[in-house]
C-alpha positions as a Python dict, from the first residue, in 0.01 Angstrom:
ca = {
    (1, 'X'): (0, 0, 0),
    (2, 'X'): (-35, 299, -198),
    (3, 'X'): (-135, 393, -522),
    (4, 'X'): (-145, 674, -761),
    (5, 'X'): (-446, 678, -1063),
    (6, 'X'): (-234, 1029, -1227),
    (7, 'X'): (-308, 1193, -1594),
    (8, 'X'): (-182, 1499, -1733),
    (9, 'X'): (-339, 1759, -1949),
    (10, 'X'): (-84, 1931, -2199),
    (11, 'X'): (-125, 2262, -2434),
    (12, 'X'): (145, 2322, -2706),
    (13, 'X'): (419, 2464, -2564),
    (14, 'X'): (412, 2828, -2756),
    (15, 'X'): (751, 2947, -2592),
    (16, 'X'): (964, 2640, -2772),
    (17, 'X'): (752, 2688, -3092),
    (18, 'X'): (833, 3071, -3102),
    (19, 'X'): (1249, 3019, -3019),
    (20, 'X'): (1263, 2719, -3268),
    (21, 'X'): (1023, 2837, -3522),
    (22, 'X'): (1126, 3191, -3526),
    (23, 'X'): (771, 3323, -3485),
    (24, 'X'): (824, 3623, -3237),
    (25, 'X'): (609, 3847, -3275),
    (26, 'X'): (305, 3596, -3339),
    (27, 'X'): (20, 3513, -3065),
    (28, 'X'): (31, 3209, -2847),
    (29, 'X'): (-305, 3117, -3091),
    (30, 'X'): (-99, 3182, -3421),
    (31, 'X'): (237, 2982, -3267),
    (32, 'X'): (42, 2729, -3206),
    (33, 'X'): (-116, 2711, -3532),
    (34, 'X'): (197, 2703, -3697),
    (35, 'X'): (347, 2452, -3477),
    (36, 'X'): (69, 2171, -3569),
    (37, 'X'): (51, 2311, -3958),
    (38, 'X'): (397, 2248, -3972),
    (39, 'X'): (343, 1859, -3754),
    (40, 'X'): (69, 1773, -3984),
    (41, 'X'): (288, 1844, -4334),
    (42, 'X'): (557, 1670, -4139),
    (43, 'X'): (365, 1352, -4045),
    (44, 'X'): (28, 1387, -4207),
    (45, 'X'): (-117, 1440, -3817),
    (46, 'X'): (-127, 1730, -3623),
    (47, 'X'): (-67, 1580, -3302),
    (48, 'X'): (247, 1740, -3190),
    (49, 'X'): (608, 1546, -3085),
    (50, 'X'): (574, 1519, -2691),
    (51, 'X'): (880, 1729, -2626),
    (52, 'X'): (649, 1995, -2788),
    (53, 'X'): (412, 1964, -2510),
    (54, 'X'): (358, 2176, -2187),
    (55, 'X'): (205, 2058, -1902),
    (56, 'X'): (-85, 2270, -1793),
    (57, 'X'): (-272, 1994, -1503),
    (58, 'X'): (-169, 1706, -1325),
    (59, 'X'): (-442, 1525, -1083),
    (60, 'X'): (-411, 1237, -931),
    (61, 'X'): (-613, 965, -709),
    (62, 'X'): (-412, 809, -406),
    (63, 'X'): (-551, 524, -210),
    (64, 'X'): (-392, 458, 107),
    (65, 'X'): (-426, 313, 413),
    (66, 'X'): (-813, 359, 473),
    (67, 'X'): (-874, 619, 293),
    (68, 'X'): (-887, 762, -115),
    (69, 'X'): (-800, 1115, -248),
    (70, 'X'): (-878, 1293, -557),
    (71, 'X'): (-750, 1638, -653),
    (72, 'X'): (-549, 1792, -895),
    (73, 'X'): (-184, 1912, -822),
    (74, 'X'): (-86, 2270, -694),
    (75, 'X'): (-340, 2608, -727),
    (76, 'X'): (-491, 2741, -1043),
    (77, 'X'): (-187, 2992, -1076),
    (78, 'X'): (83, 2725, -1008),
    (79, 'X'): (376, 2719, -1296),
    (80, 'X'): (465, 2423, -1482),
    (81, 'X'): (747, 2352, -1235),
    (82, 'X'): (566, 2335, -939),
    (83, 'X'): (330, 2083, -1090),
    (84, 'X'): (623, 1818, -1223),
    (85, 'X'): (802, 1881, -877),
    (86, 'X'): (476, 1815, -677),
    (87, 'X'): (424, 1490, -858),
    (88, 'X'): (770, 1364, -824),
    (89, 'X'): (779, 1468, -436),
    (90, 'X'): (457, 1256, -431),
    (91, 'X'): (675, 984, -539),
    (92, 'X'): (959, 1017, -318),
    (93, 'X'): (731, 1083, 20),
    (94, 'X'): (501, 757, -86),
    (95, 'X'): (705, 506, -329),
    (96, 'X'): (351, 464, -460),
    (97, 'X'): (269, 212, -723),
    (98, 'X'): (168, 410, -1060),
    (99, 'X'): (-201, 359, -1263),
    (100, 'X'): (-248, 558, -1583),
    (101, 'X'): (-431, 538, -1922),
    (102, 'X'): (-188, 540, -2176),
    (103, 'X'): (87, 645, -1948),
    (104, 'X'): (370, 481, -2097),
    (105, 'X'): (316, 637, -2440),
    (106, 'X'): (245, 980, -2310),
    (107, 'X'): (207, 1099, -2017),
    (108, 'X'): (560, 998, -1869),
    (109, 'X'): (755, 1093, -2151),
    (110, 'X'): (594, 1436, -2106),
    (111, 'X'): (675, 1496, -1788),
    (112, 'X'): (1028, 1341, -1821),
    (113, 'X'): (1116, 1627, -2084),
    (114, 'X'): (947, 1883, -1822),
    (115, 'X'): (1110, 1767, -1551),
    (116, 'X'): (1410, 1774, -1735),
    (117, 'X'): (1320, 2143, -1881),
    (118, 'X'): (1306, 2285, -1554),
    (119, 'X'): (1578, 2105, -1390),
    (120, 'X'): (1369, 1848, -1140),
    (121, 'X'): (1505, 1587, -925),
    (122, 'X'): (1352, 1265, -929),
    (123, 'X'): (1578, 1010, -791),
    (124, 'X'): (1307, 767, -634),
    (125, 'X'): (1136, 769, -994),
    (126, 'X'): (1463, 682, -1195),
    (127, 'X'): (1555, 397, -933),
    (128, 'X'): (1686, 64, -1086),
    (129, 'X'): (1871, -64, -828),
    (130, 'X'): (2181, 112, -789),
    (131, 'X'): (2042, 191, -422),
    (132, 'X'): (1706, 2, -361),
    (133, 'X'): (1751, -321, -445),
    (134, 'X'): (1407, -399, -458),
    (135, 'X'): (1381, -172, -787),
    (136, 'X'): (1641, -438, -964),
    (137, 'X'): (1321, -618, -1104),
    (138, 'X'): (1033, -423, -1046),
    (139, 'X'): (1039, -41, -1109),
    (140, 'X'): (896, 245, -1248),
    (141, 'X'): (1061, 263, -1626),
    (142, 'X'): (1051, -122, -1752),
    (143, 'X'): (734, -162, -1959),
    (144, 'X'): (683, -517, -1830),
    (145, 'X'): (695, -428, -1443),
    (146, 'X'): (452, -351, -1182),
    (147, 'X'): (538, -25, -996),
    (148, 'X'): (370, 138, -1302),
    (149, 'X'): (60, -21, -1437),
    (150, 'X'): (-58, 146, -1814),
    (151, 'X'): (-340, -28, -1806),
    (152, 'X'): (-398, 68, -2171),
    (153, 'X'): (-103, -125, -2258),
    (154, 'X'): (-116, -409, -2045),
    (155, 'X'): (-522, -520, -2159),
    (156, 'X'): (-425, -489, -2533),
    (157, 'X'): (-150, -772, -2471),
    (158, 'X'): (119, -470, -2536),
    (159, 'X'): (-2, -519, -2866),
    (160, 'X'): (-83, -154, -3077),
    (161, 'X'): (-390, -292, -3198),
    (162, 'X'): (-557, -411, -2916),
    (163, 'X'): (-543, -52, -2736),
    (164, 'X'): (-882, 121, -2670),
    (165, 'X'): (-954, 461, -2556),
    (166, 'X'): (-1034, 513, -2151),
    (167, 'X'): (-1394, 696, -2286),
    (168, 'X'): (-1503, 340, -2467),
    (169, 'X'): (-1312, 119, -2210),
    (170, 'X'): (-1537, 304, -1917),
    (171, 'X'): (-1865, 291, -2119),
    (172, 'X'): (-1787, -88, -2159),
    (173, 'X'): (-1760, -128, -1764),
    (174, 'X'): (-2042, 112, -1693),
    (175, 'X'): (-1834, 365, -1600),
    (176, 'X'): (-1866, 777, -1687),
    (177, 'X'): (-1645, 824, -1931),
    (178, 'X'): (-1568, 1127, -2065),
    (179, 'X'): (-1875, 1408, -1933),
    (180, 'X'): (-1862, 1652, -2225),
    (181, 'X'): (-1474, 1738, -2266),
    (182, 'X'): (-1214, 1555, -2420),
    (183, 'X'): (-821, 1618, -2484),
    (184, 'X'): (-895, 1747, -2796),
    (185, 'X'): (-1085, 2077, -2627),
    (186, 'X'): (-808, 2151, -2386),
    (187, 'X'): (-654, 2426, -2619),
    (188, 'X'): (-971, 2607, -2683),
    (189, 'X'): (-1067, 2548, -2320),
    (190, 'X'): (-703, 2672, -2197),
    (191, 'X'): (-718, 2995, -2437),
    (192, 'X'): (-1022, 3094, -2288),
    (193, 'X'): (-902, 3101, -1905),
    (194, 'X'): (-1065, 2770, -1856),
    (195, 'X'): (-779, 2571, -1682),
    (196, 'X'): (-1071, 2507, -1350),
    (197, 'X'): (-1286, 2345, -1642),
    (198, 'X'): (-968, 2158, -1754),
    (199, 'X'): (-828, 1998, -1396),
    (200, 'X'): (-1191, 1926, -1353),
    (201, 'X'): (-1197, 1706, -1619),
    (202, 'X'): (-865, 1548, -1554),
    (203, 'X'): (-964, 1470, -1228),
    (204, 'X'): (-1264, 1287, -1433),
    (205, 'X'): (-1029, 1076, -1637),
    (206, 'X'): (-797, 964, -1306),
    (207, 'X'): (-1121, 853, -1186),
    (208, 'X'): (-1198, 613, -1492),
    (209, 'X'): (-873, 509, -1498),
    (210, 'X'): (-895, 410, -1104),
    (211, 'X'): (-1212, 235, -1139),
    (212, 'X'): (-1110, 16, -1440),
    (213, 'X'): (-781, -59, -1251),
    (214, 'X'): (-1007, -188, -998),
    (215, 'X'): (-1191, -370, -1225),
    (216, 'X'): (-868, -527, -1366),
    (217, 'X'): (-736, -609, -993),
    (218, 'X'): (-1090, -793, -954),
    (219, 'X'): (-991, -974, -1259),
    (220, 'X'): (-655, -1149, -1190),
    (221, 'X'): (-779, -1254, -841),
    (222, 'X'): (-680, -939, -603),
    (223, 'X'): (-992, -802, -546),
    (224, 'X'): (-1297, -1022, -476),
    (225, 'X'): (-1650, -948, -499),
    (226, 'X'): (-1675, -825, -148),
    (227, 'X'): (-1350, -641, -189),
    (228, 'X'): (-1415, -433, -545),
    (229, 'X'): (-1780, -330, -385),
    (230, 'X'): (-1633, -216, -98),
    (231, 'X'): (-1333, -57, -362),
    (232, 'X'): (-1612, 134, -570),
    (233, 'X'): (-1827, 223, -233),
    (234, 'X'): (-1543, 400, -129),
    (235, 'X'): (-1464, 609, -375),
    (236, 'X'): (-1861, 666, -410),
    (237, 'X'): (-1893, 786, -66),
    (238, 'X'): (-1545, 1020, -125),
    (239, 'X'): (-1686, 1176, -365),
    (240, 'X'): (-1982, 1215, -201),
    (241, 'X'): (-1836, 1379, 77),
    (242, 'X'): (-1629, 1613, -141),
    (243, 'X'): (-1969, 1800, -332),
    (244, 'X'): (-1806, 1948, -594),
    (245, 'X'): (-1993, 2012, -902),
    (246, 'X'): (-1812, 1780, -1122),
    (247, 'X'): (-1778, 1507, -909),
    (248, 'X'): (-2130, 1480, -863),
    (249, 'X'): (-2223, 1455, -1252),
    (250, 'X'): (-1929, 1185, -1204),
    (251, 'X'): (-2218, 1004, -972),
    (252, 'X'): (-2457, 1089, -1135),
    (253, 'X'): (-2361, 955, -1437),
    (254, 'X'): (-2204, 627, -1257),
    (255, 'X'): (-2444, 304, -1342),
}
């Protein structure tokens, strides 16, 4: 089996705001002012339409075989491109099943209008059966089917008001959580050359989302005690292993 735990971290996308907008001659800082100004009189939030959105990290946890990986997509300097293509070749070379927090509403939309902005193929992905059969009933677009798991979705009984945030959800399981960034700083962060700081802490938030997905598999009967200790000591002794600065106040923080 494999498995991808992915997330995404997104900045406005200032080129769009400046064609559609006309605001050439502003500063990516003013664009984007004026593109969630203009959201929030719009809508009365300032959270911007997810075609607005650029893709700035993608990182992703794979477990497979023996082993489990965490890392974000491509170098530092890698374009947008590279970063949608890498995680769409990941799904071609594996056929992985997909975990993500919230991934229905958000990230896959974003990185279908990327994907589609820079002129990605992603035939495995958009399988429903025309050529794999075994995608007829179980693939990666139906809400109610198994190749992609949003686990936010799927524990609030599809149901909008049952949803919780990953931060709370991990606190409730004993988990991290969120270690001093949130979505809401990547802007700021990203402005200020901080995209290491950013992947860091999307590599954070795969690694919630993986360890309540285990938690959930222990839960309907996949996992049993022996097997989600053995899950967890895994990805404890990966991240060991790895000594990265981040990933150790992950530990660290992990009851």
């Amino acid at each position: 089996m494999h498995c991808f735990s992915f997330d995404i971290e997104t900045v406005p996308d200032v080129d769009f705001g400046r064609r559609y907008f006309e605001l050439e001659g502003l500063s990516d800082e003013d664009v984007a002012k004026a593109m969630t100004f203009k959201q929030e009189q719009a809508t009365g939030s300032d959270f911007l339409p997810l075609h607005q959105h650029r893709i700035v990290a993608i990182s992703v946890a794979l477990r497979t075989g023996d082993s489990f990986r965490v890392w974000s997509l491509g170098d530092e300097d890698a374009g947008e491109a590279e970063l949608v293509r890498r995680f769409y070749d990941g799904i071609e070379r594996y056929t992985p099943d997909l975990v993500s927090w919230n991934g229905g509403g958000f990230d896959l939309p974003v990185l279908h209008y990327r994907a589609l902005r820079h002129k990605v193929q992603a035939p495995r992905y958009w399988e429903t059966g025309d050529h794999d059969r075994d995608f007829r009933y179980n693939n990666y677009l139906s809400r109610f089917h198994w190749r992609h798991v949003d686990l936010m979705d799927v524990l609030a009984g599809f149901q909008p008001r049952g949803r919780a945030g990953l931060d709370q959800m991990a606190a409730l399981l004993g988990f991290p959580g969120k270690l001093g960034m949130s979505g809401g700083r990547v802007w700021d962060r990203y402005i200020a050359g901080a995209l290491g700081e950013i992947r860091d802490y999307c590599e954070t938030d795969v690694l919630n989302t993986w360890l309540v997905y285990l938690s959930f598999e222990h839960m309907r009967g996949t996992l049993d005690d022996r097997s989600l200790e053995r899950e967890f000591e895994l990805v404890r002794s990966t991240l060991r292993g790895m000594d990265r600065p981040h990933l150790n106040e992950f530990l660290a923080a992990w009851a």
